[in-house]
Backbone as CSV, one residue per row, in Angstrom:
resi,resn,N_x,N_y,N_z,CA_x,CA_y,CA_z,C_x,C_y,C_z
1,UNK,-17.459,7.772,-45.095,-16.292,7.812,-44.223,-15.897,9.263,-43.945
2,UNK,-15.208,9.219,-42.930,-14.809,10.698,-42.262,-13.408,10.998,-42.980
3,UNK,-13.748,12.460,-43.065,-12.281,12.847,-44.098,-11.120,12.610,-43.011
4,UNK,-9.874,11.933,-43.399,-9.120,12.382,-42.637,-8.745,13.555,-42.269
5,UNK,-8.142,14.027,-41.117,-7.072,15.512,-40.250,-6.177,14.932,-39.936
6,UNK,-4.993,15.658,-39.722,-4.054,15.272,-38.995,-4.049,15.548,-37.276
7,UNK,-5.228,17.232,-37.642,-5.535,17.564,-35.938,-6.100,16.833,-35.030
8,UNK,-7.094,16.025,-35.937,-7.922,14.692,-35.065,-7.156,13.572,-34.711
9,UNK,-6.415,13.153,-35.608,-5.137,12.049,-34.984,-4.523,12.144,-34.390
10,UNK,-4.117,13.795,-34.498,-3.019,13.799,-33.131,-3.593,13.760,-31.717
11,UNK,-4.961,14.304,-31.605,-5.357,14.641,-30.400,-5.764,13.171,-29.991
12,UNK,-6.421,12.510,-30.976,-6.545,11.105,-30.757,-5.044,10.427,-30.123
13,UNK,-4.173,10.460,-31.200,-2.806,9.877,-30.437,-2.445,10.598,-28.806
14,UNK,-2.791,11.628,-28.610,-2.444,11.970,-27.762,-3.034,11.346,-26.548
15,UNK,-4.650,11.166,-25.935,-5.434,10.689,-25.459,-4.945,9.134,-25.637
16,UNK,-4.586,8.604,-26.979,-3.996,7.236,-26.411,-2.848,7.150,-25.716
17,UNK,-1.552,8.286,-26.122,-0.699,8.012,-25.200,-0.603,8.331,-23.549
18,UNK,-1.309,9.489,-23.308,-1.871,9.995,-21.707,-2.543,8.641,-21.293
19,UNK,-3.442,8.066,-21.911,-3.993,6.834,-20.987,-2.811,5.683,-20.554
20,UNK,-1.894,6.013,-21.881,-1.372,4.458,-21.248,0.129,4.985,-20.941
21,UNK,0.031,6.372,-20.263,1.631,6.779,-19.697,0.920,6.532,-18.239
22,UNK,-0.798,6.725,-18.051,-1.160,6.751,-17.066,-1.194,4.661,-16.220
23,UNK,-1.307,4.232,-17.178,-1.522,2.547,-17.194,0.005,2.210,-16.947
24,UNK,0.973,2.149,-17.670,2.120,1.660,-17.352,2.851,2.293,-16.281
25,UNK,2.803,3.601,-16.182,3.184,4.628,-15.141,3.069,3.812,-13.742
26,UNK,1.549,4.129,-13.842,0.490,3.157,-12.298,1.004,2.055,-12.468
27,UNK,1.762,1.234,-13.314,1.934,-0.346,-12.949,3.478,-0.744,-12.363
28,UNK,4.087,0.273,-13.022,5.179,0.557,-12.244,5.444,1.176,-11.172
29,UNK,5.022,2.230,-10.598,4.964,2.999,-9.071,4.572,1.461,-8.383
30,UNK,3.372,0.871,-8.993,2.565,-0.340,-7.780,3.872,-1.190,-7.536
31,UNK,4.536,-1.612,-9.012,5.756,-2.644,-8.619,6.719,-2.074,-7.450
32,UNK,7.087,-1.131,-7.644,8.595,-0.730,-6.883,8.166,-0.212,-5.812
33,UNK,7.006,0.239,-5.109,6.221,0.391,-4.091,5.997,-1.042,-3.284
34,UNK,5.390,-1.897,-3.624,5.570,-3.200,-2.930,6.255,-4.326,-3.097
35,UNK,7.600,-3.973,-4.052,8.773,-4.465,-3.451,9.412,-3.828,-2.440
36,UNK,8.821,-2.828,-2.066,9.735,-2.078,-1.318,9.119,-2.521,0.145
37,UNK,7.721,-2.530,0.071,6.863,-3.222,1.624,7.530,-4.397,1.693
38,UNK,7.509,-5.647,0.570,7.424,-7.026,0.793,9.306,-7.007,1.311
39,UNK,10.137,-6.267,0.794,11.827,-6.273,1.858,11.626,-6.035,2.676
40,UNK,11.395,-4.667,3.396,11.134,-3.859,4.648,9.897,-4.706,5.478
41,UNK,9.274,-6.144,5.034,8.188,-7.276,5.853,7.154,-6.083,6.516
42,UNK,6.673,-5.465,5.495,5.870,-3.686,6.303,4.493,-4.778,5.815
43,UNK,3.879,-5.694,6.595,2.564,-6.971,5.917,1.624,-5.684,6.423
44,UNK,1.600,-4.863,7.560,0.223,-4.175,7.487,-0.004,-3.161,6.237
45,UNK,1.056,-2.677,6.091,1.450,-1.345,5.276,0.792,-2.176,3.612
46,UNK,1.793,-3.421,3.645,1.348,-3.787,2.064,0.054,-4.326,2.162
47,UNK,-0.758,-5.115,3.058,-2.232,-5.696,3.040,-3.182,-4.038,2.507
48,UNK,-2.699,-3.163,3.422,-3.493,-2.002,2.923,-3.432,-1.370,1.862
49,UNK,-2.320,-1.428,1.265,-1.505,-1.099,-0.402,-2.436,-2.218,-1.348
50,UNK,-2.361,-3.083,-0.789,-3.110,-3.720,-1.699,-4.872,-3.657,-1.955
51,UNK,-4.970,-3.062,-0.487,-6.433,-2.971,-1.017,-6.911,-1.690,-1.708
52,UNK,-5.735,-0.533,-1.722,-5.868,0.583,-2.612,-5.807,0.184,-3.674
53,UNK,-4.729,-0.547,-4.173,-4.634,-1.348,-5.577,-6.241,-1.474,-5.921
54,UNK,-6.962,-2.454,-5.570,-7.889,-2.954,-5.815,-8.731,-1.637,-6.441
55,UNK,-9.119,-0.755,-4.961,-9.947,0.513,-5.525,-9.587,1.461,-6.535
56,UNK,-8.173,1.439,-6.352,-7.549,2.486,-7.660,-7.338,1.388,-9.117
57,UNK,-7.893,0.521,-8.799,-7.699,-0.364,-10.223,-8.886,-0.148,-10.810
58,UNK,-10.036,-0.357,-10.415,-11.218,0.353,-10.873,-11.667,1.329,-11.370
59,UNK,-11.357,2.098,-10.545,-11.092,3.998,-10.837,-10.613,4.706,-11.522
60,UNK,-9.115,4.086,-11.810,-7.884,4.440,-12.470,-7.219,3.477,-13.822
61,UNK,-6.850,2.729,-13.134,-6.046,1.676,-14.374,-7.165,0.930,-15.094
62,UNK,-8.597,0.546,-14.779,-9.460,-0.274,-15.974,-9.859,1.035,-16.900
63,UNK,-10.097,2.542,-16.123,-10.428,2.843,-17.352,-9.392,3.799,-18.330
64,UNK,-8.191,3.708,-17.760,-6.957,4.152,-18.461,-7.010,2.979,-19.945
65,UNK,-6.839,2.190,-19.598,-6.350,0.835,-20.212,-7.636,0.437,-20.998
66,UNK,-8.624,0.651,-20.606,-9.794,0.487,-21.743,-9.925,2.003,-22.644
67,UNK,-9.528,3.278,-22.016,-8.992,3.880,-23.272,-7.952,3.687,-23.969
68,UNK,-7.052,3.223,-23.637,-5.917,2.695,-24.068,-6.545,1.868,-25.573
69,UNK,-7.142,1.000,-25.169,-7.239,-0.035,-26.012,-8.504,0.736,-27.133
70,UNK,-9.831,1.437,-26.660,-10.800,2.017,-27.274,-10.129,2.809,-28.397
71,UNK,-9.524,3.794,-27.941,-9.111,4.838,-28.772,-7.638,4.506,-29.590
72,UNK,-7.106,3.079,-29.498,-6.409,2.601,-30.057,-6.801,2.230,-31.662
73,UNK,-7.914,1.836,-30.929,-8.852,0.925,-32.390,-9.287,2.065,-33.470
74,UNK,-9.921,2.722,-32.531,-10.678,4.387,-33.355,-9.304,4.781,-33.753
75,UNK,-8.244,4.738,-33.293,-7.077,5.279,-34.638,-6.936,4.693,-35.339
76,UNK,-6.974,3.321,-35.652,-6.485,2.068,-36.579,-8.042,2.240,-37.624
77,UNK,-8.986,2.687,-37.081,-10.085,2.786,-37.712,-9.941,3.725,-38.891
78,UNK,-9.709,5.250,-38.608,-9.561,6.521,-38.712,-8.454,6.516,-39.548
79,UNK,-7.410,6.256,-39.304,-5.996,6.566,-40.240,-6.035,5.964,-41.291
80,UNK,-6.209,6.888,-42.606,-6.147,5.616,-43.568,-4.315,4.839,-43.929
81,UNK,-3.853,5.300,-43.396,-2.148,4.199,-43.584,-2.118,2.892,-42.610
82,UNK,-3.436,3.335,-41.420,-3.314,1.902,-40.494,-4.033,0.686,-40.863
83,UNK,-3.574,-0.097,-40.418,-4.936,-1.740,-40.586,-4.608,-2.314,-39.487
84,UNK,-5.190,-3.680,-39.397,-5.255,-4.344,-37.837,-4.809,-5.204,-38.205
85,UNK,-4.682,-5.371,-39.845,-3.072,-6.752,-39.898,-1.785,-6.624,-40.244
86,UNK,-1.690,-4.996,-39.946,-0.402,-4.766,-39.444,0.474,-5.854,-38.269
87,UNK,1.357,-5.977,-38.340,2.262,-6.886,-37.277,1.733,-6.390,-36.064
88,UNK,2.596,-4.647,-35.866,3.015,-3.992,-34.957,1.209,-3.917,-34.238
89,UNK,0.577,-3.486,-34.421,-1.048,-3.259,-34.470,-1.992,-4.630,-33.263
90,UNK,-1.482,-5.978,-34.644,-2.102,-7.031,-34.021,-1.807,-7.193,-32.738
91,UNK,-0.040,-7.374,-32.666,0.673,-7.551,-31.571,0.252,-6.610,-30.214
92,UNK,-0.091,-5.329,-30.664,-0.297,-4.430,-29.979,-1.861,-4.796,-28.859
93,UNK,-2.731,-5.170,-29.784,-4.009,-5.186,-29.565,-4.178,-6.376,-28.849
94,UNK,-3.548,-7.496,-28.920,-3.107,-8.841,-28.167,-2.446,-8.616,-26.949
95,UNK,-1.619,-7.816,-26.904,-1.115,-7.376,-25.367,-1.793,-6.396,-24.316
96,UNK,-2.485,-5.649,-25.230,-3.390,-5.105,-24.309,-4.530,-5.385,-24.176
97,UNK,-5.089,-6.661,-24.764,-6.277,-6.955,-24.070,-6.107,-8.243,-23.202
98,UNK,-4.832,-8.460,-23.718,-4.619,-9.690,-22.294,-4.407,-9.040,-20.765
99,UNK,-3.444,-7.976,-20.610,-3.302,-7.384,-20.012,-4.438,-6.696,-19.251
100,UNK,-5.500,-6.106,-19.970,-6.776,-5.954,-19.234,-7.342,-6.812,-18.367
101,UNK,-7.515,-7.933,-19.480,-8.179,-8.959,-19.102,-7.746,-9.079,-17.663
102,UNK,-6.507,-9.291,-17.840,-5.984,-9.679,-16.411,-6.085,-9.059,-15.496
103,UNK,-6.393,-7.772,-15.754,-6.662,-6.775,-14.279,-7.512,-6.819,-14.489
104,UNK,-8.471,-7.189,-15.281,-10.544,-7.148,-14.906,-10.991,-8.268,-14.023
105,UNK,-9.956,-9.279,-14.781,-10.775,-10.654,-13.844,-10.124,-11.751,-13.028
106,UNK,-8.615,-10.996,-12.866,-7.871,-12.043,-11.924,-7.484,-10.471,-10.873
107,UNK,-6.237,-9.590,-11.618,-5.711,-9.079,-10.417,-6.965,-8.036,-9.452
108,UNK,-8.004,-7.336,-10.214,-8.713,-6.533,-9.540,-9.457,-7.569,-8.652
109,UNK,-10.166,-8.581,-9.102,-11.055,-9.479,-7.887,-10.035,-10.130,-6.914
110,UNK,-8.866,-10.671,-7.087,-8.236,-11.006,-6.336,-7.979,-10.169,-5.398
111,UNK,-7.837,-9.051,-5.312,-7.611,-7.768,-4.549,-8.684,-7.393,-3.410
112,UNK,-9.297,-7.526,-4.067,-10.828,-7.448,-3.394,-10.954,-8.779,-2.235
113,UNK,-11.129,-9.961,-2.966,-10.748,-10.858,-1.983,-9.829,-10.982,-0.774
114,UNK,-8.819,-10.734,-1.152,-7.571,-10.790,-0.530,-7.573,-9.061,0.915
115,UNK,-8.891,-8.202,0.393,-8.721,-6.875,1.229,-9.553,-7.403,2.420
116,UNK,-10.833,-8.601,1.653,-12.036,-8.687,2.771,-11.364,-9.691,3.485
117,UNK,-10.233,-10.644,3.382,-9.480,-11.558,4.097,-8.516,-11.469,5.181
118,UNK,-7.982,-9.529,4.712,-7.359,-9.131,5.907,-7.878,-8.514,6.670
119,UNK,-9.171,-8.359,6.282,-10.273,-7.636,7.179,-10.780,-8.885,8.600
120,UNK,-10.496,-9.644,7.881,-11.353,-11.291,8.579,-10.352,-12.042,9.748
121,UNK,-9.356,-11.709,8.740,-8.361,-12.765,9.869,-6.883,-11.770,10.145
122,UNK,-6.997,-10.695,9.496,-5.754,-9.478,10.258,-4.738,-9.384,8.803
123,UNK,-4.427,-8.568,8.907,-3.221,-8.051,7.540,-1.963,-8.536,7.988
124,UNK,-1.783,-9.416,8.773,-0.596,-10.290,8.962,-0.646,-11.786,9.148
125,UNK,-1.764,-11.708,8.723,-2.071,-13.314,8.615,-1.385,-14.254,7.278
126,UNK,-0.693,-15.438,7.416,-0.056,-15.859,6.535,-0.106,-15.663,5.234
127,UNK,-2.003,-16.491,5.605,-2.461,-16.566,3.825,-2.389,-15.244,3.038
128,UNK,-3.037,-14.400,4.002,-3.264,-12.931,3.282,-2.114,-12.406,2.866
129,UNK,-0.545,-12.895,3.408,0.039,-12.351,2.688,0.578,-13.184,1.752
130,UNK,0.654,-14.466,1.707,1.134,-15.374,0.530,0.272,-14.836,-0.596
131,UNK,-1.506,-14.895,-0.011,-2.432,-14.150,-1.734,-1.469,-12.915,-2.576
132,UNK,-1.407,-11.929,-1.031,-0.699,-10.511,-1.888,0.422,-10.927,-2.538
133,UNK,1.407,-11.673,-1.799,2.849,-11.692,-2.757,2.400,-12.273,-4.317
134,UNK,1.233,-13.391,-4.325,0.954,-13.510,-5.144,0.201,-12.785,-5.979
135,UNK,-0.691,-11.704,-6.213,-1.138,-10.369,-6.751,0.526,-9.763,-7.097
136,UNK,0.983,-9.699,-6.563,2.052,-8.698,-6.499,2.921,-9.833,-7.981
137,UNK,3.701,-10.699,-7.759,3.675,-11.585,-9.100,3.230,-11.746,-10.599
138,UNK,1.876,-11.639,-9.853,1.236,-11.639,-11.588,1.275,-10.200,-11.914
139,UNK,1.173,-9.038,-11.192,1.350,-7.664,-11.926,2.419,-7.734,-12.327
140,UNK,3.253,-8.292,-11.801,4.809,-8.257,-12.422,5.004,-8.664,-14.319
141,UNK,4.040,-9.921,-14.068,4.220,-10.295,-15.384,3.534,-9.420,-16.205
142,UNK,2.521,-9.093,-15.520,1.339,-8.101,-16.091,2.091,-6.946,-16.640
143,UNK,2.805,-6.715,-16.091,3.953,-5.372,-16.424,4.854,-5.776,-17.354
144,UNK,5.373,-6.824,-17.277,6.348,-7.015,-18.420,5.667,-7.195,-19.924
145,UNK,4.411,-7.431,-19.931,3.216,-7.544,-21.204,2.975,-5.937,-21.567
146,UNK,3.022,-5.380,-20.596,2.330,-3.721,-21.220,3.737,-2.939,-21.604
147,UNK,4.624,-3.347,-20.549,6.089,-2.953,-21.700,6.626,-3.435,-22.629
148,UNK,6.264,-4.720,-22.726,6.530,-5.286,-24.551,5.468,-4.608,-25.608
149,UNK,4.453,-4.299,-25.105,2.997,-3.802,-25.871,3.870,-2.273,-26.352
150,UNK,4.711,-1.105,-25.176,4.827,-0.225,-25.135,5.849,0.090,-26.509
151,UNK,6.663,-1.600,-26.288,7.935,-1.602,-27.156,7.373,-1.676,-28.571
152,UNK,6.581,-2.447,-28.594,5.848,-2.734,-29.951,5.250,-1.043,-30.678
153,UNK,4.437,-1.022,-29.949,4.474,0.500,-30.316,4.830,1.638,-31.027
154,UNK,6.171,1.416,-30.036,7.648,2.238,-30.654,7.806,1.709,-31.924
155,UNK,8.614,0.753,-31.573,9.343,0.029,-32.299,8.216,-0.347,-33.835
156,UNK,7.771,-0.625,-33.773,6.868,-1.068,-34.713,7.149,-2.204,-35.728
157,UNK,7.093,-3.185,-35.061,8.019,-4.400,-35.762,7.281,-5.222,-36.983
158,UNK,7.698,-5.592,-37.901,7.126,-5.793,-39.474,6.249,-4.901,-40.403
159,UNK,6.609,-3.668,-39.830,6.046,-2.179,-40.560,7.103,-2.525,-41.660
């Protein structure tokens, strides 16, 4: 086993927290950004918002959030005061891989779908925007999971 540092943990903690100021950050700008299209009825403005979503979800938020979660573990690995049946830990590791999950295989493909649909039938076409309001929904919840994850964190509950 590797001796512990404190210099390696921190830089480690640090790299986990930059990924996921970058993950929750991005999930919030996306929320209050297209609530702000879906009041102001801006359907071309948000069909195209959404298909950035899609590309910057790839680019940006899967691999924020899979460091998030990678270099989460490699600390829980590394620290000898951590374990993974910690409360705060489990809880932790449960919210962010649901949360992935959900942008790997519902909100990012849905996005995608929903970009080649306004390509097909126009970015003001009903469905295309009932899909988005619906994308736009589940990030919502999606968001309220990575800020309970964030709270857990903090908070560190049954430490």
């Amino acid at each position: 086993m590797i001796a512990f540092s404190s210099t390696v943990y921190d830089w480690l903690k640090l790299v986990h927290v930059l990924a996921a100021i970058t993950w929750v950050g991005g999930a919030i700008f996306i929320q209050i950004y297209a609530t702000r299209l879906m009041r102001q009825k801006e359907g071309l403005k948000l069909a195209a918002f959404a298909k950035d979503i899609g590309e910057l979800g790839m680019k940006v938020f899967m691999p924020a959030s899979l460091t998030v979660v990678i270099v989460g573990i490699v600390i829980v690995i590394y620290a000898p005061v951590l374990d993974f049946t910690d409360t705060w830990i489990a809880l932790g590791l449960v919210g962010a891989a649901v949360t992935f999950l959900t942008g790997a295989f519902v909100i990012g493909p849905e996005s995608g779908r929903v970009g080649a649909l306004a390509q097909e039938r126009g970015p003001e076409d009903p469905e295309v925007q009932r899909r988005i309001a619906r994308i736009f929904k589940i990030s919502r919840i999606d968001l309220a999971v990575i800020v309970l994850v964030v709270v857990d964190m903090v908070l560190k509950p049954g430490r």
